[in-house]
KOLGU-152356 format. One record per residue (C-alpha): residue in three letters; x, y, z. Coordinates in steps of 0.2 Angstrom, whole numbers, plus 5000, padded with zeros to 4 digits. Each point is the difference from the previous one (the first is absolute). Example, Ala and Ser with C-alpha at 12.3 -4.5 7.8 and 13.67 -1.06 7.14 Angstrom:
ala506249785039/ser500650174997/
***
This chain:
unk473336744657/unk501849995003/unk500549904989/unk499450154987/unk501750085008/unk501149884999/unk501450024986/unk499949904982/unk501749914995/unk499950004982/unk501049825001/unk498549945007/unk499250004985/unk501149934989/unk500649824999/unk501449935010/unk501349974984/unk499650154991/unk501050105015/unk501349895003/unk501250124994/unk499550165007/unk501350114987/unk499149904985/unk498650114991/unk498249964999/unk499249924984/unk498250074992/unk499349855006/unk500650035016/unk499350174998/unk498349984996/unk500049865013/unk500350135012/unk498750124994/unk498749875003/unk500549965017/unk500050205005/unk498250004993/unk499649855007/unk500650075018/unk499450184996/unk498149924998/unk500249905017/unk500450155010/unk498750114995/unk498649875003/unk500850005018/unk500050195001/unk498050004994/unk499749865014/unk500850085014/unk499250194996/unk498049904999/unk500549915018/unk500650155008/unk498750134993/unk499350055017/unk501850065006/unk500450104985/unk498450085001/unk500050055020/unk502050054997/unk499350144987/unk498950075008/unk501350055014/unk500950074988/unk498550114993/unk499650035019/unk502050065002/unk499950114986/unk498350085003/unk500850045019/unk501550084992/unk498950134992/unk499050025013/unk501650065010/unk500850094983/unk498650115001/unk500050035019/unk501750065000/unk500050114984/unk498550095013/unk501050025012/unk501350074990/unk498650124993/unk499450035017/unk502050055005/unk500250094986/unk498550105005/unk500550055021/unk502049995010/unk499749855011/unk501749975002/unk500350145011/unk498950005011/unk500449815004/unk501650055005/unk499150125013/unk499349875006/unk501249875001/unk501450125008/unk498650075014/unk499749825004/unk502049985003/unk499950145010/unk498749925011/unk500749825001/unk501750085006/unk499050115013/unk499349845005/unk501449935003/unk500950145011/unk498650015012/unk500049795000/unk501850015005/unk499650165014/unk498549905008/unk501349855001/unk501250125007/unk498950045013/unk499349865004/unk501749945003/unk500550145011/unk498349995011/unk500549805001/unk501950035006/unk499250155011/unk498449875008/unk501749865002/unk501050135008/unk498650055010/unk499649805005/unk501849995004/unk500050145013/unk498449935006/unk500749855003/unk501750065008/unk498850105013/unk498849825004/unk501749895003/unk499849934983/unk501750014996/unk500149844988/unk498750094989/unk500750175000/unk501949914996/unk499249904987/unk499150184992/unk501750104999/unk501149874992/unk498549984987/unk499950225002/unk502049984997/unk499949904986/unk498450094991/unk500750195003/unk501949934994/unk500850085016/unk501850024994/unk499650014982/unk499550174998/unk499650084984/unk500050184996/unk498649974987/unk498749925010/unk498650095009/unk500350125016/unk498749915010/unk501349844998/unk501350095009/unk498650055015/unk499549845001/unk501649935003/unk500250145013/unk498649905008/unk500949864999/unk501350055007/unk499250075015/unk498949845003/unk501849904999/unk500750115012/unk498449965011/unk500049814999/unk501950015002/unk500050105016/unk498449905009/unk500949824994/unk501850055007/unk499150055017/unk499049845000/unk501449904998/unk501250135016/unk498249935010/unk500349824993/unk502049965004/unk500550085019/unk501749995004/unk500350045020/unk501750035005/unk499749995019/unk499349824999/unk500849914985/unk498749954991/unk499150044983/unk498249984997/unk498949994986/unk498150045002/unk498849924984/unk498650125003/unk500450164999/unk499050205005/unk500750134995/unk499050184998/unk498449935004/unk500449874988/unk499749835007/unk500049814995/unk501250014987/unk501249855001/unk501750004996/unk500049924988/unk498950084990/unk501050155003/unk501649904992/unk499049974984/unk499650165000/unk501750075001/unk500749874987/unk498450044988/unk500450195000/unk502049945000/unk500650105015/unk500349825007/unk501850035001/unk499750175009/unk498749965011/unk501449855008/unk501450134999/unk499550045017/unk500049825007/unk501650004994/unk500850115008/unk499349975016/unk500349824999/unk501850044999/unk500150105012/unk499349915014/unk499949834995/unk501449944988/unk501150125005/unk500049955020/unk499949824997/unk501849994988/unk500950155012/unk499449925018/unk501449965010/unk499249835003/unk498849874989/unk498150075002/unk498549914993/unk498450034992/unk498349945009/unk498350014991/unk498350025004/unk498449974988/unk498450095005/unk498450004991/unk500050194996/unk501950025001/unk501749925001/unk501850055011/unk501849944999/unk501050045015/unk501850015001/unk500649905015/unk501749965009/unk500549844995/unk499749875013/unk501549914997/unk501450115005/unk501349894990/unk499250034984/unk501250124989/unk500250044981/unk501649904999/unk499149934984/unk499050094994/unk498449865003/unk499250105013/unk499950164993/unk499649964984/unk498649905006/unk499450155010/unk499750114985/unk499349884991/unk498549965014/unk500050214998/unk499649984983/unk498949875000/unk499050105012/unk500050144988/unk499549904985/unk498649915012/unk499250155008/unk500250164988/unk500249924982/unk498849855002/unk501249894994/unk499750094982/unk501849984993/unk500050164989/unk499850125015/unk501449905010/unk500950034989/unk499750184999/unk500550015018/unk501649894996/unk500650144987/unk499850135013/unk500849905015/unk501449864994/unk501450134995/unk499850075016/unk500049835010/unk501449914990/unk501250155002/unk499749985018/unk500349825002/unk501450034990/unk500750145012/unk499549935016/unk500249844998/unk501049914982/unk501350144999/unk500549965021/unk500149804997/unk500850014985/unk501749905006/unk501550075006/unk501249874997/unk499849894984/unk500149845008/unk498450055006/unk499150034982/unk499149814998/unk499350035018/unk499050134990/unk498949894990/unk498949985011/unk499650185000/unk499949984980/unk498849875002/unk498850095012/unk500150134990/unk499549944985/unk498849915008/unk499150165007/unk500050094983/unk499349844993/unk498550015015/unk499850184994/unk499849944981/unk498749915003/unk499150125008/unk500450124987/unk500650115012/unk501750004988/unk499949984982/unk500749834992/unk500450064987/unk500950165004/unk501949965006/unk500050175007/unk499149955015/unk501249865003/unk500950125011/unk500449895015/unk500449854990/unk501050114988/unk501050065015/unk500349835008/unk500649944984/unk501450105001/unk500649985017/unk501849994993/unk500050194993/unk499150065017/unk501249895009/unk501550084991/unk499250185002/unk499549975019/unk502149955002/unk500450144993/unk499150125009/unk500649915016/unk502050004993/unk499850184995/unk499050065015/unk501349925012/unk501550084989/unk499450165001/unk499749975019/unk501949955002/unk500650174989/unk498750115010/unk500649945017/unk501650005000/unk501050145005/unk501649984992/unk501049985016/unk501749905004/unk500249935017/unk501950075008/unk500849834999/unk500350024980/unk500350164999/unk501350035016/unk501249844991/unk499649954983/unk501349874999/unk498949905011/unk498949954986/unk500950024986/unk501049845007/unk499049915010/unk499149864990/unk498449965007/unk499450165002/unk499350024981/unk498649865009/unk499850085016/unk500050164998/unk498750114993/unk501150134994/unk501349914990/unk499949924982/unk501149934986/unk500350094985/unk499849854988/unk501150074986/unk501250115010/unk500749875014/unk499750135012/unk498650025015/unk499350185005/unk498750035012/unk498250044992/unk498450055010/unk498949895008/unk498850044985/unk501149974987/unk500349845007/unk498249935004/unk499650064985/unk501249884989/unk499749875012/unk498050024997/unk500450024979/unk501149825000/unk498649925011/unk498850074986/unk501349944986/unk499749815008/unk498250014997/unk500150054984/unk501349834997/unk498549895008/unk498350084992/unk499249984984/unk500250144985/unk498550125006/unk500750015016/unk501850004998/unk499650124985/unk499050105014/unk501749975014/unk500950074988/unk499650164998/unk499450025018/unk502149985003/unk500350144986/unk498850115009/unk500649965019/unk501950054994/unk499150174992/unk499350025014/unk501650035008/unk500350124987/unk498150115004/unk500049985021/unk501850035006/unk500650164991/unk498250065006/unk500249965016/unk501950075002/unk500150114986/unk501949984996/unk499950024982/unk500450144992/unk498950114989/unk500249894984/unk499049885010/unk498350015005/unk498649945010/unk498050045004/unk499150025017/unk500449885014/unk498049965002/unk500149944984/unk501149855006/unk498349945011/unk499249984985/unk499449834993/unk501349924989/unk499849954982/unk501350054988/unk501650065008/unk500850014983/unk498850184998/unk500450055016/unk501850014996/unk499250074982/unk499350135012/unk501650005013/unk501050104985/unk498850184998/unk499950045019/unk501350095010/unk500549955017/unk499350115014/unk500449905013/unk501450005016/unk501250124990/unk501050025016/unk500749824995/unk499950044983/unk501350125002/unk501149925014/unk501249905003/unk499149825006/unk499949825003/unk498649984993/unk500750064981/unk501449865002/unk499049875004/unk498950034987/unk501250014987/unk500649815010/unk498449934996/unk499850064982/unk501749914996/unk499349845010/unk498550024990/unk500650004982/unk501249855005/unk498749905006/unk499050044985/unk501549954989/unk500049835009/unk498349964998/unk499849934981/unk501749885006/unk499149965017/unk498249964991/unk499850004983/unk500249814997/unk498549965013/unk498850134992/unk498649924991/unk500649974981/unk498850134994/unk500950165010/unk501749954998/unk500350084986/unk498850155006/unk500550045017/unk501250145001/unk500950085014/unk501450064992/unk499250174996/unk499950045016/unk501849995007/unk500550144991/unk498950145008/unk500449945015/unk501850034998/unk499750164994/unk499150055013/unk501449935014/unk501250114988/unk498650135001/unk500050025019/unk501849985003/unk500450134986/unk498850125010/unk500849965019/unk501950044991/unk499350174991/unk499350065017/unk501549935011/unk501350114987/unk498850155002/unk500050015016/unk502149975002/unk499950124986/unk499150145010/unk501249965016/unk501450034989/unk499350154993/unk500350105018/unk501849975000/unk500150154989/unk501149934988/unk501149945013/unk500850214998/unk501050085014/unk500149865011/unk501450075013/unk499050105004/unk498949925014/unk498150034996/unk500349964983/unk500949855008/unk498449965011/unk498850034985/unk501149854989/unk500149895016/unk498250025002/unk499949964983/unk501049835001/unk499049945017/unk498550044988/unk500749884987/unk500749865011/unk498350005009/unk499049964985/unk501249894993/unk499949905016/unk498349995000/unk499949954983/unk501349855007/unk498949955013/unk498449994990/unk500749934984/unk501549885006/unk498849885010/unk498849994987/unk500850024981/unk500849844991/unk501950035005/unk500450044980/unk498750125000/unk500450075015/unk501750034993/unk499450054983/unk498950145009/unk500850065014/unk501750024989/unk499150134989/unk499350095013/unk501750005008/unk500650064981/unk498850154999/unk500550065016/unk501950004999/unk499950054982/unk499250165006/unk501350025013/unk501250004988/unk499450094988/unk499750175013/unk501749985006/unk500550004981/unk499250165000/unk501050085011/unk501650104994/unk501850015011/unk499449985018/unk501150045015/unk500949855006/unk498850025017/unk498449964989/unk500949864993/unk500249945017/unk498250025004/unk499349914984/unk501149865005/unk499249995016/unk498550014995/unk500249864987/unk500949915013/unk498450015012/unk498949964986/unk501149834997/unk499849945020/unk498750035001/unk499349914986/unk501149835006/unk498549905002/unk499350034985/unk501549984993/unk500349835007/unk498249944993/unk500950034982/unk501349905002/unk501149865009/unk500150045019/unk501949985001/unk500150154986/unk501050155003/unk498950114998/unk501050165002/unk501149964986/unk498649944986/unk500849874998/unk498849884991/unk500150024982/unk498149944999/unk499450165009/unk500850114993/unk499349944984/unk498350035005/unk500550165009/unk501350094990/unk499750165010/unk500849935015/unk501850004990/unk499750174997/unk499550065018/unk501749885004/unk501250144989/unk499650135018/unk501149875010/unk501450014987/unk501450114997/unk500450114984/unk501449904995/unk499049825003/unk498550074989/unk501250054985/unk500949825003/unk498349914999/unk499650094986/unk501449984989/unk500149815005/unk498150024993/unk499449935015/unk498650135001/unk499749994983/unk499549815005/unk498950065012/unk498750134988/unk501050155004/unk500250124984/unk501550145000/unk498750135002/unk499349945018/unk501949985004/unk500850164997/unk498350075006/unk500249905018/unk501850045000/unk499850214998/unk498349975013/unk501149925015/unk501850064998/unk500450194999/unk500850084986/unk501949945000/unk501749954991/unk499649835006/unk498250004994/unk500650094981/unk501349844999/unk498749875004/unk498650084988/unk500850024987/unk500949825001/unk498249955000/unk499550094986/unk501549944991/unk499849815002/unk499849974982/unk498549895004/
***
C-alpha cells in the first residue's frame, strides 16, 4: 500500500535517449508513448486499491461504526444541554449557587480560626504542664531535668525576642520563666557555696560531691555544674569561687613573705587542698619555677575536682580568674626581678622560659586560650624586660633625684662663705668638695648646693648608661635625664619659694606622688601661685643666691652634654637627643631669681633712704640724727648684701650686681641733695660728714670691688667709677667752687656723665649765694661746649 504514495517521475516512463537533453521538446510519438504508460500505471494502482479495501474489510467496517457511535453520543449530549439551557432559562440558579459557595468559605475560614485557637491552646497548656514539670523537678533535686526544660522553655517562648503582636498569655508565661530561672539559679548558686568551702583559719579549700541543701539531698556536684552550664549562669554560678579563690588562695600564696605549698587530699565524698609552709626553707621565687608550679597544682585541682576535667567550664573559670592572677604575678613578683642593671638582662631568660613554660602548662588545660594573645599576659611582659627594665631605672633615678632635691636644705658650711678665696684658688677642691663646681663655658668655679651637685653627678652617671644600652633603653635613659633636670625645676622653688610671682608652683604633697611625666608637672608648675615660706620670699637670703648658683651650673652643664656624649649615643638618638632646649630656661630662671634679690635689696635701701627727709636742715641736730640713722640703715643692708653675696656670686657677677645696687643708692643720694636750694655753709658741713661716714664705712665692701692696694677715698679706679658714675658725683661735696668750674671747663665732669644742669644745680645746693659763686656759674654756663 505505500508504494500507491510514492511520487511518479514522468522520465521514468520515457526512454533513456529521448531525455537526454532535458531543454529539447517532446515528439507525438513520445507523447502518446506517454499516455499509454500513465494508463497503464493508472490500471495497476487501482487493482491494488480494490485489493487492499477486500483484505481489510473487517477494519473499515468496526472503524464506522465508532464513528456512527461518536456521532449518535454527540446528540445525545446536544440535547442534554439545549435542556438545561431550557431548564435555566426557566428558574435563577446562579444566584443561589453563589449563597452557597460564599456560606461554605465562611465556614472553612471559621474552621480554620478555631484549628489555629485549639493549637494555640494546646501549645500554652503544654509550655504551662513543662513549666509545671520544671518546677517540680527543681523541688525533687532534679535539677538536670528542670535546666534542660527552661533552656527548651527559653527557646520555645523566644525570651528576649519579644513581640508586641503575639498573644498576652506569651508575655505571662515568660513571667513564669522567669520566676523558675530565678528559682533554679538561686538553689544552684547555694549548692555550689555548700560544694567549694574556703576556711581562712585553716588554709585549706574543700570541695564536697554530694551536696543538701533545703531538704534537698543526694544531688552531686556535678550534676549541679551541668545544670548551671545548661541554663548558662555557669560563669555566674563560678563568679563566687573566684573571688574567694583569690582572696584566700592565690592571693596568700604569690604575697607570702616566704614560698608556701599546696598539699592535697582525695576522699570518696570530697576532696581538700591545703596551703602549707614550704618545708624547704631555702626555696624562693628567685625564678619564678616554684611559684608558677604552685598555681598550676591549684589549677589542676580546680579543673580535677569542680570542672571534671570538662575543658569548657575550665575555662569558664579561667576567664573569670587569669586577669586577676597574671596582674598579680606581675606586681608581686616580674615587675620586682625585672633587672636593675643591664648587665643583668640575659640572667633573665630563665625567668622567660619558665614563664612561657607555665602558660604553655595552662594551654593545655585550657585554662588559657591558645589562640587568644591577650592572655599571654606574663609572657608578653617578660618579653619586654628591656622597656620594664628601662621604666623600673627610671623610677629608681627619678625617686632618688627627687629624694636629693627634697632633703636638702640649701645650707653652706662657714668655711666658704667666711673666705671665698679659699676655693676659688685652691685646685683640688672642685673634687673634694661638695659645694664647689666648674663652670664649663665660663672658666670660673662657684659653689652650688649639695643638690645641685648630686643631682648632675646622678644625670652624667645616667648619661653613661645611655652610651652602653641598646635604643629602647637608651631612648627610655634619655628622657629619664630630661625629666630629672625638670625636676630641678618642679621641687626646689617649691620647697624654697624664691621665685617671684611670674613663677609658679603646686602643693608640696604633690612632689610625694608617683612619678611619670615631669614634663606636665612643669606644664602644671606655670598656673599655680606660690604660697609657701613668703618670709624668704621677700628677704634677703642665702638660699636665693645659691639657687641662682645652681641654675647657672645647670644650663652649663647642660650645654656640655651633646659635646660630652653625643658621639657615644646609639646611632639612632643622635640626631634626636636634645638638651640644648633646656639651657635656656635655666638661665632665665638664675637671671630670674637674681633680678628678684636686686629689686628687693634696692627697695629696702630705698625705704632706709627715704627717712633721711631729703637730707633737709641737716645742722640742725635731730634732722642730723634722722639722715645719720638713715645712712647706718643703708651701710647695714649694703653690708649684709656683701656678706651673703661676695662668698657665693661668680666674682664678675658679683661686681656686675653689687655695682648697681651701689648705683641706685648713690644716685638717690645725689639726686635729694640736688633738690636742695642755697644751704648754709654748716649743712654743707653736715652732708659732707655724713657722706664721709657713708664712704668708711662702706671700706670693705669697697675693697671687695676692687684691687686691695686701691685708694679708695679718692675713687681712683677709672673701672669703678664706670660702673658707678654716682660716686664722682657724691666726690664734687669734697671739692672747692673754683675746682668744680676748673673740672668742668677742662670737661672733665662732662667725661664722667655729668650734664650742665646737675652742675649748676649742685653748685647753687652746696655753696651759698656769692660773687664767687655768680663768676663760677656763669663761666660754666658759658663753656661753649
Amino acid at each position: 500500500m505505500e508504494s500507491l504514495f510514492d511520487t511518479i517521475n514522468v522520465r521514468d516512463l520515457l526512454s533513456a535517449e529521448d531525455i537526454s537533453d532535458p531543454t529539447s521538446p517532446l515528439s507525438a510519438p513520445d507523447l502518446r508513448l506517454l499516455i499509454q504508460r500513465l494508463e497503464s500505471q493508472s490500471l495497476q494502482i487501482r487493482s491494488q486499491v480494490q485489493s487492499y479495501l477486500v483484505s481489510h474489510r473487517d477494519d473499515f467496517a468496526r472503524l464506522f461504526s465508532v464513528c456512527n457511535n461518536a456521532v449518535s453520543q454527540t446528540h445525545e449530549v446536544s440535547d442534554d444541554v439545549v435542556a438545561i439551557l431550557r431548564l435555566l432559562s426557566d428558574r435563577p440558579i446562579d444566584a443561589e449557587v453563589r449563597e452557597v459557595v460564599a456560606e461554605t468559605k465562611a465556614k472553612r475560614q471559621e474552621l480554620k480560626v478555631k484549628r489555629e485557637l485549639l493549637g494555640l491552646v494546646r501549645t500554652v497548656v503544654a509550655l504551662n504542664q513543662r513549666l509545671e514539670s520544671v518546677r517540680e523537678a527543681l523541688r525533687s533535686g532534679n535539677f538536670e531535668f528542670a535546666a534542660q526544660g527552661l533552656k527548651e522553655l527559653k527557646v520555645a517562648l523566644r525570651v528576649g525576642e519579644e513581640d508586641d503582636r503575639e498573644p498576652l498569655v506569651y508575655g505571662l508565661l515568660r513571667k513564669e520563666w522567669s520566676q523558675c530561672f530565678e528559682e533554679i539559679q538561686e538553689v544552684l548558686i547555694k549548692f555550689m557555696e555548700k560544694a567549694v568551702r574556703f576556711d581562712g583559719d585553716l588554709n585549706q579549700v574543700e570541695v564536697k560531691y554530694h551536696l543538701e541543701v533545703e531538704n534537698v539531698d543526694g544531688v552531686r556536684l556535678q550534676t549541679v555544674m551541668e545544670a548551671m552550664d545548661v541554663v548558662g549562669i555557669l560563669e555566674y554560678g563560678l563568679a563566687k569561687v573566684a573571688d574567694l579563690t583569690m582572696k584566700y588562695v592565690i592571693t596568700p600564696f604569690v604575697n607570702h613573705g616566704r614560698p608556701l605549698s599546696f598539699l592535697e587530699e582525695l576522699h570518696q565524698e570530697s576532696a581538700v587542698l591545703k596551703i602549707l609552709p614550704s618545708s624547704d626553707s631555702k626555696v624562693e621565687y628567685v625564678d619564678g619555677e616554684f611559684l608558677y608550679l604552685g598555681v598550676q597544682l591549684f589549677i589542676k585541682f580546680i579543673y580535677r575536682s569542680i570542672c571534671f576535667q570538662k575543658s569548657s567550664w575550665i575555662r569558664c573559670f579561667g576567664r573569670l580568674t587569669w586577669p586577676r592572677i597574671s596582674e598579680l604575678i606581675i606586681s608581686s613578683f616580674l615587675s620586682k626581678v625585672v633587672p636593675t642593671d643591664a648587665s643583668k638582662l640575659p640572667d633573665f631568660q630563665k625567668i622567660i622560659k619558665c614563664t612561657s613554660e607555665f602558660e604553655s602548662a595552662l594551654k593545655d588545660l585550657k585554662y588559657i586560650s591558645a589562640s587568644d594573645d591577650r592572655d599571654n599576659r606574663l609572657s608578653n611582659f617578660t618579653e619586654n624586660v628591656e622597656v620594664h627594665f628601662a621604666f623600673k631605672k627610671k623610677t629608681e633615678i627619678l625617686a632618688k633625684a627627687r629624694n636629693i632635691l627634697l632633703e636638702c636644705d640649701f645650707s653652706i658650711l662657714q668655711e666658704y662663705t667666711s673666705d671665698g678665696s679659699i676655693w676659688k684658688n685652691d685646685e683640688t677642691s672642685v673634687q673634694s668638695s661638695s659645694h664647689v663646681v666648674d663652670l664649663l663655658f665660663l672658666s670660673e668655679r662657684c659653689l652650688v648646693s649639695i643638690a645641685a651637685k648630686q643631682l648632675m653627678e646622678l644625670v652624667h652617671q645616667t648619661l653613661l648608661d645611655v652610651c652602653l644600652s641598646s635604643t629602647r633603653v637608651a631612648l627610655e635613659f634619655y628622657r629619664t635625664v630630661r625629666d630629672a633636670i625638670l625636676l630641678y625645676e618642679v621641687v626646689v622653688p617649691v620647697k624654697s619659694n624664691v621665685l617671684s610671682a611670674s613663677f609658679y608652683t603646686f602643693p608640696e604633697h604633690w612632689l610625694r606622688l608617683p612619678i611619670n611625666d615631669i614634663q606636665s608637672f612643669c606644664d602644671l608648675y606655670a598656673v599655680v601661685v606660690p604660697v609657701k615660706l613668703e618670709r624668704q620670699l621677700n628677704g634677703i637670703n642665702q638660699v636665693a643666691v645659691l639657687m641662682h648658683n645652681d641654675c647657672l651650673y645647670l644650663s652649663q652643664e647642660i650645654l656640655g652634654f651633646a659635646f660630652e656624649y653625643r658621639t657615644d649615643f646609639p646611632n639612632s638618638m643622635k640626631e634626636h637627643a636634645v638638651f640644648v632646649d633646656l639651657a635656656p630656661r635655666f638661665q632665665l630662671l638664675a637671671e630670674e631669681i637674681l633680678q628678684r634679690q636686686v629689686h628687693l635689696v634696692i627697695y629696702n635701701l630705698k625705704e632706709a633712704i627715704d627717712g633721711a627727709d631729703g637730707f633737709q636742715n641737716t645742722h640742725q641736730m635731730q634732722q642730723f640724727e634722722s639722715a645719720k640713722f638713715s645712712i647706718d640703715q643703708v651701710v647695714f643692708i649694703l653690708e649684709k648684701v656683701h656678706i651673703i653675696w661676695e662668698p657665693l656670686l661668680l666674682p664678675s657677677t658679683y661686681r656686675k650686681t653689687m655695682c648697681t645696687v651701689l648705683e641706685s643708692v648713690f644716685s638717690r643720694i645725689v639726686r635729694d641733695i640736688l633738690m636742695l636750694d642755697d644751704i648754709a655753709a654748716e649743712e654743707t658741713l653736715q652732708l659732707q660728714r655724713l657722706v664721709h661716714l657713708m664712704l668708711e664705712n662702706l671700706s670693705s665692701l669697697f675693697e671687695s670691688l676692687g684691687p686691695v692696694e686701691q685708694n679708695l677715698h679718692d675713687f681712683a679706679a677709672e673701672s669703678l667709677e664706670n660702673s658707678i658714675p654716682s660716686i664722682r658725683k657724691i666726690q664734687l661735696l669734697d671739692m672747692p667752687l673754683k675746682s668744680i668750674t676748673a673740672s668742668w671747663e677742662s670737661k672733665e665732669l662732662l667725661s664722667c656723665g655729668f650734664t650742665i644742669t646737675e652742675v649748676v644745680d649742685f653748685i647753687k645746693a652746696i655753696f651759698t649765694d656769692s660773687p664767687l659763686r655768680k663768676d663760677c656759674l656763669w663761666k660754666i654756663q658759658n663753656a661753649g661746649f
